[in-house]
MARBA-3410 file (N, C-alpha, C, O; in Angstrom, 1 decimal):
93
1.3,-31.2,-17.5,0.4,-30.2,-16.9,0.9,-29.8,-15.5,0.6,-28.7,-15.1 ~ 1.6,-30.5,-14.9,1.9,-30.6,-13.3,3.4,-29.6,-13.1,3.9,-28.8,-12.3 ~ 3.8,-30.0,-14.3,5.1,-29.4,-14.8,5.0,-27.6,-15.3,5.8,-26.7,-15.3 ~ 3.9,-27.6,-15.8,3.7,-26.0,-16.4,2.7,-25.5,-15.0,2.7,-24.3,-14.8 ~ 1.9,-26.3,-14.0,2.0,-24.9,-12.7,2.9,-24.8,-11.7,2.7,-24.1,-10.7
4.1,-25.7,-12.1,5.0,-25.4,-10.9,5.7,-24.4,-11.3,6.0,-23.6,-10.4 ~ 6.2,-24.2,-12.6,7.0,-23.1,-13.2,6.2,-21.9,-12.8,6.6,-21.0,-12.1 ~ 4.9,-21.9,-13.4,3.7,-21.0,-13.1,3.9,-20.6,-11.6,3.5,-19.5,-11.3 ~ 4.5,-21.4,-10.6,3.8,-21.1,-9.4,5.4,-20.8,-8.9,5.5,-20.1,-7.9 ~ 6.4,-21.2,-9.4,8.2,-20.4,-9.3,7.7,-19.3,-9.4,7.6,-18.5,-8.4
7.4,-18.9,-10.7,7.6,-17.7,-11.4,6.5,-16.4,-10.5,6.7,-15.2,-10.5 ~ 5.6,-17.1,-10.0,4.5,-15.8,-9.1,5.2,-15.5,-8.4,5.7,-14.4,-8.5 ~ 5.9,-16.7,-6.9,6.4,-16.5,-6.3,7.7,-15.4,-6.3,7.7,-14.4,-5.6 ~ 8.6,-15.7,-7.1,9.2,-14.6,-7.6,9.3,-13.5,-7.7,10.0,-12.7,-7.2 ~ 8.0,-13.4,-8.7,7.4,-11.8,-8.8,7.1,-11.6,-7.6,7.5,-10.5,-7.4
6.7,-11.8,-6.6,5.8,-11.5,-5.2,7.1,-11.2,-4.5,7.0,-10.2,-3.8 ~ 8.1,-11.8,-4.5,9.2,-11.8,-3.8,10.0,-10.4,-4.0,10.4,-9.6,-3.1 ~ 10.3,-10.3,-5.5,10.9,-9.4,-6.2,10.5,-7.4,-5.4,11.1,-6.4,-5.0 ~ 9.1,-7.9,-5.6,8.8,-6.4,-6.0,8.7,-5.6,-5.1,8.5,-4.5,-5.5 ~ 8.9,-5.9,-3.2,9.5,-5.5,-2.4,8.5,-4.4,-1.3,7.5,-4.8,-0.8
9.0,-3.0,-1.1,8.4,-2.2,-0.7,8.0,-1.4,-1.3,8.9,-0.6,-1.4 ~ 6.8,-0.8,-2.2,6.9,0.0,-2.9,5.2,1.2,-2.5,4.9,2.2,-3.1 ~ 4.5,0.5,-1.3,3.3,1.3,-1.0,3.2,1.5,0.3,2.6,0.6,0.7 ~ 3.4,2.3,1.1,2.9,2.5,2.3,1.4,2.2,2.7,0.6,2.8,2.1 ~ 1.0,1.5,3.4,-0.4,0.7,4.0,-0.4,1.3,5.2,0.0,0.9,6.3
-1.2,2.8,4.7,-1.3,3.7,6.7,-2.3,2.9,7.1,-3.1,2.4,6.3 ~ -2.5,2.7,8.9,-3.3,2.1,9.3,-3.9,2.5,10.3,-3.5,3.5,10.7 ~ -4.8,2.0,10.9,-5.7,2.8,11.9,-5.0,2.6,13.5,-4.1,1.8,13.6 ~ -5.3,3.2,14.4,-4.8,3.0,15.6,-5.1,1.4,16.1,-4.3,0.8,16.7 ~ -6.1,0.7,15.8,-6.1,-0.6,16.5,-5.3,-1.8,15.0,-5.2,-3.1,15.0
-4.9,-1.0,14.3,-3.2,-1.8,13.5,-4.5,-2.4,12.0,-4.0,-3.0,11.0 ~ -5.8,-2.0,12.2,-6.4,-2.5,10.9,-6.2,-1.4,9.5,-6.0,-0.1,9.6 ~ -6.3,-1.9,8.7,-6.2,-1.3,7.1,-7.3,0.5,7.4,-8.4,0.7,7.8 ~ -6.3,1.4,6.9,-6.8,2.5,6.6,-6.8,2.9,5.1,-7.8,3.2,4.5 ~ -5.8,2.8,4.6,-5.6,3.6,3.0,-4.2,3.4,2.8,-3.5,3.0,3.7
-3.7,3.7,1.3,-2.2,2.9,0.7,-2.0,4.1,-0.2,-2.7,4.7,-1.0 ~ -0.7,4.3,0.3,0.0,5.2,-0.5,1.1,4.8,-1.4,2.0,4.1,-1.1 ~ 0.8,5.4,-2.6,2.6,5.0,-3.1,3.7,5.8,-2.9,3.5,6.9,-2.4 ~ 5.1,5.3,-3.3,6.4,5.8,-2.1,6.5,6.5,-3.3,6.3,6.2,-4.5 ~ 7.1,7.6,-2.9,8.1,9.0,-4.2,9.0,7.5,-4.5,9.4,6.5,-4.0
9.1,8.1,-5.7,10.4,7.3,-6.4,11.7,8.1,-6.2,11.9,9.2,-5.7 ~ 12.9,7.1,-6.7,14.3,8.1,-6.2,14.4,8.6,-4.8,15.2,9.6,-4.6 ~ 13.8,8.3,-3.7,14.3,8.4,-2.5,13.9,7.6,-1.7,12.9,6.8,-1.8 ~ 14.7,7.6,-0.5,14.0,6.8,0.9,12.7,7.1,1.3,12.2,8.2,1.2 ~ 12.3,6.0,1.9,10.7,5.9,2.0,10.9,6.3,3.4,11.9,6.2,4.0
9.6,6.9,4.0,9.4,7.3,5.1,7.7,6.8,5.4,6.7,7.6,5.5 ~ 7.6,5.7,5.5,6.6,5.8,5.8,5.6,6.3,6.9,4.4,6.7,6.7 ~ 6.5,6.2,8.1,5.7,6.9,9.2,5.1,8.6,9.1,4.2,9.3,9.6 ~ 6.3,8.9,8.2,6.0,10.6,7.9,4.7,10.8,6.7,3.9,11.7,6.7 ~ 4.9,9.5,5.8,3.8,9.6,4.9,2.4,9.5,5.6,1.4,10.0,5.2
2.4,8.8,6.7,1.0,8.1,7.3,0.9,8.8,8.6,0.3,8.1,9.4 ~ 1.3,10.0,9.0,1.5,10.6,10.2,-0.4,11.3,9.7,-1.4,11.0,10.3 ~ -0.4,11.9,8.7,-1.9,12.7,8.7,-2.7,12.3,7.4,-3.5,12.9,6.8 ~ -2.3,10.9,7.3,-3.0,10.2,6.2,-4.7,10.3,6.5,-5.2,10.7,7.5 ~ -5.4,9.8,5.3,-7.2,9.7,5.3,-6.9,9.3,4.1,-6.0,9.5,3.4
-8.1,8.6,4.0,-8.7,8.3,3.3,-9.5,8.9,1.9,-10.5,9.6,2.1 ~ -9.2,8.7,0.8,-10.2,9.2,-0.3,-11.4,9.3,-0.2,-12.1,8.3,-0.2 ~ -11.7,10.5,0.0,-13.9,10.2,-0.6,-14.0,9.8,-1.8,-13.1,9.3,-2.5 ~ -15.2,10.1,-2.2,-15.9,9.4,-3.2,-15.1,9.8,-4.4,-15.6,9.2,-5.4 ~ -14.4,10.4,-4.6,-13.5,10.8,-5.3,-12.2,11.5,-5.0,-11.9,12.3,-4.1
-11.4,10.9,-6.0,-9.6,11.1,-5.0,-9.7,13.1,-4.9,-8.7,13.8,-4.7 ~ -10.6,13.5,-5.1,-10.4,14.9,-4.8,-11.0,15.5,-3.3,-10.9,16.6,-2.8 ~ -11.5,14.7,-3.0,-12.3,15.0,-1.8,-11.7,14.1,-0.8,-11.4,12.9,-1.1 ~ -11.4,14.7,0.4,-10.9,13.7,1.6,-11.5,13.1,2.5,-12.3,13.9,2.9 ~ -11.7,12.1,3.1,-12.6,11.1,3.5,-11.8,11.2,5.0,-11.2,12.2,5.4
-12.1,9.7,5.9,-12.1,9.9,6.8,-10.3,9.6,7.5,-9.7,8.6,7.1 ~ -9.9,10.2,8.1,-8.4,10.1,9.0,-8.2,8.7,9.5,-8.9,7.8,9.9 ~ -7.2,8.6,9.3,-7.0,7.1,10.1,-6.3,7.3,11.1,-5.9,6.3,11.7 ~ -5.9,8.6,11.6,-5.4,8.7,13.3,-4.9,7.7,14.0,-4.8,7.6,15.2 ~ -4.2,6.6,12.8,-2.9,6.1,13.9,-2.2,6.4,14.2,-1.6,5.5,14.9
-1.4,7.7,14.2,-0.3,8.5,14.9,0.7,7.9,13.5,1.8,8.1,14.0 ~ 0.9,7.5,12.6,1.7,6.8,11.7,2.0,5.6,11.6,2.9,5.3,10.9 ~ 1.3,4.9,12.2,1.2,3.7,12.5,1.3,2.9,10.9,0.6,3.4,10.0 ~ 1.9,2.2,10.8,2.0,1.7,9.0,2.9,0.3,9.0,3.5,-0.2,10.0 ~ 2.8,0.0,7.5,3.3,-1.3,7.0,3.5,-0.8,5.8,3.0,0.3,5.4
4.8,-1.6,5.0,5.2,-1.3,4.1,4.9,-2.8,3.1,5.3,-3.9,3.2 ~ 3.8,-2.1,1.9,3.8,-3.3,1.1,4.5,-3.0,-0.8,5.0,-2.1,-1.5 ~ 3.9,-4.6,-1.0,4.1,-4.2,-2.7,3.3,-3.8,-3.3,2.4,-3.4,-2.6 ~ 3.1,-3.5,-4.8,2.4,-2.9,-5.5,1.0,-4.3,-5.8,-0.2,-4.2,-6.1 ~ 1.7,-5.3,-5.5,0.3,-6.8,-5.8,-0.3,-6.4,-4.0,-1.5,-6.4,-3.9
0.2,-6.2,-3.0,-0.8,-6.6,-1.8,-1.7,-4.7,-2.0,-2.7,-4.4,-1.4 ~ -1.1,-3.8,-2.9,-1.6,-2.1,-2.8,-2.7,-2.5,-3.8,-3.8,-2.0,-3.4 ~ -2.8,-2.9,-4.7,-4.0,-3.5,-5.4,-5.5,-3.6,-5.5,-6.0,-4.6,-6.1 ~ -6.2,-2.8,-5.1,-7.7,-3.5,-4.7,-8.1,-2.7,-3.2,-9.2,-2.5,-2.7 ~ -6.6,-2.3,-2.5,-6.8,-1.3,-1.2,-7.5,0.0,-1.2,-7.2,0.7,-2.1
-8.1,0.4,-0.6,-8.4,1.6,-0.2,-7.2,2.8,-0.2,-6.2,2.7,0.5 ~ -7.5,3.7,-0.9,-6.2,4.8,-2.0,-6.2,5.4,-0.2,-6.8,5.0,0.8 ~ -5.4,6.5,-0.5,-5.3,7.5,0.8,-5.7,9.2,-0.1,-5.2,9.2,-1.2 ~ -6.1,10.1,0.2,-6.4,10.9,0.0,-5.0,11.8,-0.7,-4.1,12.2,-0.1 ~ -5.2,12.0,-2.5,-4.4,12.3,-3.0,-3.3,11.5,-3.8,-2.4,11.8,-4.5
-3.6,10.6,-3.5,-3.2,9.2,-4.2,-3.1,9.5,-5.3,-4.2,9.9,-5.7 ~ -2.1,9.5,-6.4,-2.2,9.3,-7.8,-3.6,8.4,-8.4,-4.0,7.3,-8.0 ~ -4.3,9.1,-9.5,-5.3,8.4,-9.8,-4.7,7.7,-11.2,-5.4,6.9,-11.9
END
């Protein structure tokens, strides 16, 4: 048993490791969580350019919610920490 969650816990690790940069996390001016964008595929990411006039989704990804006016202020995550975040306005649904 001790043997099948270490492999189990190799193998997360891994994946978590693996999967790299793939969502921009724009954030608010005081550096907390705004909204997560995912990166175009086939090119360099820019995140600061993505999160320069980012907001937030309203109540639906068709309607725009509120700005996160960090000047572009961002982090670059994976698709496991983009998960459960708050989308950015226009976000693929």
């Amino acid at each position: 048993m001790v043997r099948l969650l270490n492999i189990a816990a190799i193998l997360f690790a891994g994946f978590v490791t693996v999967q790299g940069c793939t969502h921009c996390q724009c954030l608010y001016n005081d550096g907390s969580h705004c909204c997560v964008q995912e990166l175009p595929s086939g090119g360099e990411a820019d995140c600061h350019a993505l999160c320069l006039k980012a907001q937030q989704a309203g109540p639906n990804q068709f309607q725009p919610g509120p700005a996160c006016n960090g000047g572009g202020k961002n982090t670059c995550v994976s698709t496991w920490n983009a998960h459960g975040r708050k989308k950015c306005y226009g976000y693929p649904s």
